[in-house]
NUKE-527936 format. One line per field, with one value per residue (C-alpha): residue in one letter; y, x, z. Coordinates in nm, 3 decimals. Each point is the difference from the previous one (the first is absolute). Last residue first. Example, Ala and Ser with C-alpha at 12.3 -4.5 7.8 and 13.67 -1.06 7.14 Angstrom:
# residues 2
residuo c(S|A);
yy c(-0.106|-0.344);
xx c(1.367|-0.137);
zz c(0.714|0.066);
***
This chain:
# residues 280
residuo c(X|X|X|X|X|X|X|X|X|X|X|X|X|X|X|X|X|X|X|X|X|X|X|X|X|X|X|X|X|X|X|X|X|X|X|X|X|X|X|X|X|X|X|X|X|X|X|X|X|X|X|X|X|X|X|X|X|X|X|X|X|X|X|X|X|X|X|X|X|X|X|X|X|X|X|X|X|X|X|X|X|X|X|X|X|X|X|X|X|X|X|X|X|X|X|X|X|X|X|X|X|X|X|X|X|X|X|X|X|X|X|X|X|X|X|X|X|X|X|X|X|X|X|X|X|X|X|X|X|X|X|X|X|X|X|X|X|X|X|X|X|X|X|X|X|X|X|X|X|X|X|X|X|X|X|X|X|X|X|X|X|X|X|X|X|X|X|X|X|X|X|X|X|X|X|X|X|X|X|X|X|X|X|X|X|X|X|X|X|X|X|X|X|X|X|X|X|X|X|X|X|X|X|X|X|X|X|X|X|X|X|X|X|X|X|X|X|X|X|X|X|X|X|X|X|X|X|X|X|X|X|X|X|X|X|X|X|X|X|X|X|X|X|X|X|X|X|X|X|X|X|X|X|X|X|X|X|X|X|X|X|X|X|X|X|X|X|X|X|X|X|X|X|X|X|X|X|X|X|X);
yy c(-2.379|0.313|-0.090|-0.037|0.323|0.219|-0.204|0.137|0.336|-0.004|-0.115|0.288|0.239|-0.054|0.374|-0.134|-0.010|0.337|0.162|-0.138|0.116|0.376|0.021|-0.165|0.239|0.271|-0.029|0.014|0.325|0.171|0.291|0.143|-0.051|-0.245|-0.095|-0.328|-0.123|-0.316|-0.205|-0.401|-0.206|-0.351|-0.079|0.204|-0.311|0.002|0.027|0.334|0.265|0.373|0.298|0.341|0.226|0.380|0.142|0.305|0.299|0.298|0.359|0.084|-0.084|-0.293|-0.091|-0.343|-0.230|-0.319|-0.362|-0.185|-0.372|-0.365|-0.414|-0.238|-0.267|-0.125|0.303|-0.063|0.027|-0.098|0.240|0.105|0.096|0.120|0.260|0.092|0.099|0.210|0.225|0.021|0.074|0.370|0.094|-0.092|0.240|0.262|0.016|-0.014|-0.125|0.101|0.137|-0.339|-0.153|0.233|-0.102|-0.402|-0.041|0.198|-0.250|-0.310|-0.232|-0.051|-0.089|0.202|-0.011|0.325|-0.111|0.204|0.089|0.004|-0.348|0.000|-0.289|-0.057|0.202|0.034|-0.096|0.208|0.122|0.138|0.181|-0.131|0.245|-0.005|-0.099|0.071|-0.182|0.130|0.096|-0.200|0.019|-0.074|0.298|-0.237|0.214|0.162|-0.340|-0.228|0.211|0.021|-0.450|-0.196|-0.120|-0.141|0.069|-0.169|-0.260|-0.145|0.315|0.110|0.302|-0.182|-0.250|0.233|0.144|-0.291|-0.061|0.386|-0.043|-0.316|-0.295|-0.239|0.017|-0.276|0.072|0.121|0.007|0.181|-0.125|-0.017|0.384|0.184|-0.264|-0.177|0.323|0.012|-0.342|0.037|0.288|-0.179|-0.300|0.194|-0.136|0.214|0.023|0.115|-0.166|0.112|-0.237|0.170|0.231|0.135|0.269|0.096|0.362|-0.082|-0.084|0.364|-0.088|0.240|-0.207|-0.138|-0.142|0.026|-0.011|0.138|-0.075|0.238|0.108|0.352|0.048|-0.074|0.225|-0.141|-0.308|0.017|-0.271|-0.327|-0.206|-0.309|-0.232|-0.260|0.089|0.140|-0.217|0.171|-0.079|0.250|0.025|0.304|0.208|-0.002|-0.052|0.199|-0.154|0.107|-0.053|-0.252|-0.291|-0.039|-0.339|0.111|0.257|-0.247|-0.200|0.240|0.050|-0.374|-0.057|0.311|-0.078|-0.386|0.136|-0.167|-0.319|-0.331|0.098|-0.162|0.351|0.198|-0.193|-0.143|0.152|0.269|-0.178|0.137|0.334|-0.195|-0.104|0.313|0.116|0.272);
xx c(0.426|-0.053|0.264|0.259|-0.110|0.021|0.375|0.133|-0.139|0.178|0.348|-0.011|-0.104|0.351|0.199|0.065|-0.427|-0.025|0.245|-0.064|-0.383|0.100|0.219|-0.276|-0.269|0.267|-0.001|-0.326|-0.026|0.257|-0.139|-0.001|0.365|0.126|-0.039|0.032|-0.130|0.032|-0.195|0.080|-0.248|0.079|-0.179|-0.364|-0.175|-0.107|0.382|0.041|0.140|-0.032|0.055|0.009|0.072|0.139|-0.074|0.177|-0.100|0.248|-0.052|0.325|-0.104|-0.148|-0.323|-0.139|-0.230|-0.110|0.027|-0.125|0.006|-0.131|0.052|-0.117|-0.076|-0.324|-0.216|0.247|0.390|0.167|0.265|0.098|-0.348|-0.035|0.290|-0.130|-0.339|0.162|0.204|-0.296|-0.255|0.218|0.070|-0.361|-0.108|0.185|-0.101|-0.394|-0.197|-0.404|0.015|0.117|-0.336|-0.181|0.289|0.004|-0.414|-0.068|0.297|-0.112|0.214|0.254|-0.339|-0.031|0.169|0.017|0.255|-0.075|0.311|-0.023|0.220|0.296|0.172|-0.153|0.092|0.330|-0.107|0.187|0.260|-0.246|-0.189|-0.335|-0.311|-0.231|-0.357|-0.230|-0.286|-0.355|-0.190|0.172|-0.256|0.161|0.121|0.072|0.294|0.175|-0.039|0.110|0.283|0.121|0.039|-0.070|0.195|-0.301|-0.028|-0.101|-0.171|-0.365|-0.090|-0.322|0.167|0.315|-0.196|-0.209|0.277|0.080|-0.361|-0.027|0.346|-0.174|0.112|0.327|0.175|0.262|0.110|0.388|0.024|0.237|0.295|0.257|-0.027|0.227|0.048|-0.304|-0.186|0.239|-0.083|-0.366|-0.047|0.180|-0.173|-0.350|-0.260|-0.038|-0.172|0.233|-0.066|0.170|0.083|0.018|0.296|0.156|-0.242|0.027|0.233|0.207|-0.223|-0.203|-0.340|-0.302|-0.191|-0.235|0.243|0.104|0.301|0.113|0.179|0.147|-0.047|-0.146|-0.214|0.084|-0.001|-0.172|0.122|-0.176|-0.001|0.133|-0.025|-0.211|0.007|0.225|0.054|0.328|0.203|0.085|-0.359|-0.234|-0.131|0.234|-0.155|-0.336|-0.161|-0.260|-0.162|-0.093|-0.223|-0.261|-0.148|0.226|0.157|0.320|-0.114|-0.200|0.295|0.173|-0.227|-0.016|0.364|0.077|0.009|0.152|0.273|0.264|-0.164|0.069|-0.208|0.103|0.243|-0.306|-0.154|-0.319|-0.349|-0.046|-0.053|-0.209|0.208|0.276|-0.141|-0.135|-0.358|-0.133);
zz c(-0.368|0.294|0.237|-0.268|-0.098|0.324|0.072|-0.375|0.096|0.352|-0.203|-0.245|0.269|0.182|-0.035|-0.367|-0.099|0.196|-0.182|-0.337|0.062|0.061|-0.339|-0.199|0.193|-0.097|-0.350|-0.050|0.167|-0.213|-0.097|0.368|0.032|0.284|0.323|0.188|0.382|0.111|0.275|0.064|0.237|0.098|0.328|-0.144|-0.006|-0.342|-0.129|-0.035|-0.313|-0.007|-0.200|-0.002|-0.318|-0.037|-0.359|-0.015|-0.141|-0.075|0.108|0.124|0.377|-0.053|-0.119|0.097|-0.196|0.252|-0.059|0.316|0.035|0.160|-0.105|0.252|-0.258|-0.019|-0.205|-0.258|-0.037|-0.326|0.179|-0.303|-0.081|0.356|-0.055|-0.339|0.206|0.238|-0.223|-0.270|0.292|0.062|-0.379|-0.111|0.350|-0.055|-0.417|0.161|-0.288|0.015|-0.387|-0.153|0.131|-0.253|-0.221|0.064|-0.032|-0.299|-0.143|0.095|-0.187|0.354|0.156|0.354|0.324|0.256|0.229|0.369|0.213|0.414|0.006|-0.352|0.215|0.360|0.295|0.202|0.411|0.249|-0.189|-0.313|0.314|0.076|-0.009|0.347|-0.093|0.284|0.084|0.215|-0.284|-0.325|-0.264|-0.335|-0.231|-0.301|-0.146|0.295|0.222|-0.272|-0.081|0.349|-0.069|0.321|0.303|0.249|0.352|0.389|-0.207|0.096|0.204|-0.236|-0.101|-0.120|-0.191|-0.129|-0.181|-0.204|-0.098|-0.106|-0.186|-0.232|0.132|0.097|0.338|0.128|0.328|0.131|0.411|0.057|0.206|-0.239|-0.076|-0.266|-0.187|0.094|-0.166|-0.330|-0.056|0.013|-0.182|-0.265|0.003|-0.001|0.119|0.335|0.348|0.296|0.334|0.261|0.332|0.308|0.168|-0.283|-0.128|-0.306|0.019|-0.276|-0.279|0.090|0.206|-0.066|0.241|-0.165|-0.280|-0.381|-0.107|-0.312|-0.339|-0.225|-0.354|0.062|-0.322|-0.346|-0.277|-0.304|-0.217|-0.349|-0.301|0.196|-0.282|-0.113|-0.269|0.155|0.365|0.107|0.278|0.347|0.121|0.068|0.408|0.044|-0.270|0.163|-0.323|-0.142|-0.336|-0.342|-0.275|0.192|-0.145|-0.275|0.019|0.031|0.299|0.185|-0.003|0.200|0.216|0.073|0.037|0.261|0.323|-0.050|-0.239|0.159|-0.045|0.217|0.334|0.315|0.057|-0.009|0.296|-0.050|0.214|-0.242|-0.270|-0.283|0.007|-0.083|-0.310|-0.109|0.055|-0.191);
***
C-alpha cells in the first residue's frame, strides 16, 4: 500500500505538511476495516495517538543506528578530503549532523525505496548514502560490491524509537490487541518511550533535526538505569546542542520531559521557534 510519501519521492519531506505522511493510508485502512492490523516502522508514527487505534504489540527492536554506505568501505572519518563527496540523504537530521562534522561534503537529497537508494551508490551517482541498519537487517537488499559501516551515536545519533516496529490495530479489536500483546518487548517499550516523549516535547516531526538513544543499563548492584541521548540542530548543523540524562528504568517518561527541558534552555527553544516561522 502506498502512503503519501511513498507517492512522492521526488518532494522533500520537509515540503510535506503531515507528520504522518508514511503512515496515513495504512492507517486508515485499518479504521475502515480492510486490513486488521498494520506494521509501522515506529519512527515514522507521529507523537500524537490516533483515534480508534492503539499500538497493541511493540517487539524487540534491532540495532537502532544509522550507517554509511560506500564502495570503498569508507568510515565518516576517513572520506577522502581531497575531491568533492557526495553523500545522498533526506533526512534533516542526518544532514545536520554530517555538515557538522564535515562542511565540505557534499549533502544530496535521496528519496526511494532502499534498492533505489543503493543503486545510486553502485551506479557512481553519490560517493555514499547514510541509511537506517534496520533497513538493511530487515529487507535484506542486494548490496554486492557496498559495504555498510555502522555509525556511532557521536558520530551521527539516530532517529527517535528507529529499529522498533508499532504493531497498530483497532483499540475494539480485542483478538487483534492480545495476539499482538504476545510480540511486546518490555526493553524495547521502556527504550522508544524515552525517545518518543522527548520528540513530543519537542513537537518535533520528520523536519526538525531532532535524534536519541535510551538504553537499559545494569550496574554493578543489579539496578537498571535508563540512560538517554539526545540531540537538537538547526538544519544546517551551525547550532547543535547534545545532552545526556539518566534515570530509573521506570521512569522513562519522565526523562524524555527532563531531556527536552535541557535542550529547549541550552538554545533549542529559539531554533524550533526559527523552523516554524519558516514553515507558516
Amino acid at each position: 500500500m502506498a502512503t503519501t510519501g511513498d507517492e512522492h519521492p521526488d518532494r522533500a519531506i520537509e515540503a510535506f505538511d503531515s507528520k504522518g505522511l508514511f503512515v496515513d493510508r495504512t492507517r486508515q485502512a485499518v479504521l475502515d476495516g480492510s486490513c486488521h492490523l498494520v506494521v509501522h516502522s515506529y519512527k515514522d508514527l507521529p507523537t500524537e495517538a490516533a483515534d480508534g487505534l492503539t499500538i497493541a504489540g511493540v517487539p524487540a527492536r534491532v540495532d537502532p543506528r544509522d550507517a554509511l554506505v560506500t564502495r570503498d568501505g569508507w568510515r565518516l572519518a576517513d572520506l577522502p578530503r581531497d575531491r568533492p563527496i557526495a553523500i545522498g540523504t533526506s533526512s534533516p537530521r542526518r544532514r545536520a549532523q554530517l555538515q557538522r562534522h564535515r562542511r565540505d561534503l557534499v549533502v544530496q537529497p535521496l528519496r526511494g525505496n532502499i534498492e533505489t537508494r543503493l543503486a545510486k551508490v553502485a551506479n557512481r551517482e553519490l560517493d555514499g548514502i547514510i541509511i537506517a541498519l534496520a533497513g538493511l537487517m530487515r529487507l535484506k537488499p542486494q548490496v554486492d560490491g557496498l559495504t555498510a559501516v555502522p555509525l556511532e551515536h557521536g558520530e551521527i545519533l539516530h532517529a527517535p524509537a528507529q529499529g522498533a516496529l508499532a504493531l497498530e490495530c483497532r483499540t475494539d479489536d480485542e483478538v487483534s490487541r492480545a495476539g499482538l500483546g504476545l510480540l511486546d518487548d518490555e526493553r524495547t517499550k521502556i527504550e522508544v518511550a524515552a525517545e518518543r516523549e522527548l520528540l513530543l516535547q519537542l513537537e518535533g516531526g520528520c523536519t526538525a533535526p531532532i535524534g536519541a538513544h535510551a538504553e537499559i543499563r545494569t550496574t554493578a548492584d543489579g539496578a537498571q538505569r535508563l540512560v538517554l541521548l539526545g540531540l537538537l540542530s538547526d538544519p544546517s548543523g551551525t547550532s547543535m546542542h547534545r545532552a545526556s540524562h539518566e534515570t530509573g528504568a521506570d521512569e522513562s517518561v519522565l526523562l524524555g520531559r527532563s531531556m527536552a527541558a535541557s535542550l529547549l534552555e541550552a538554545g533549542g527553544t529559539a531554533i524550533l521557534e526559527r523552523l516554524r516561522a519558516e514553515q507558516s
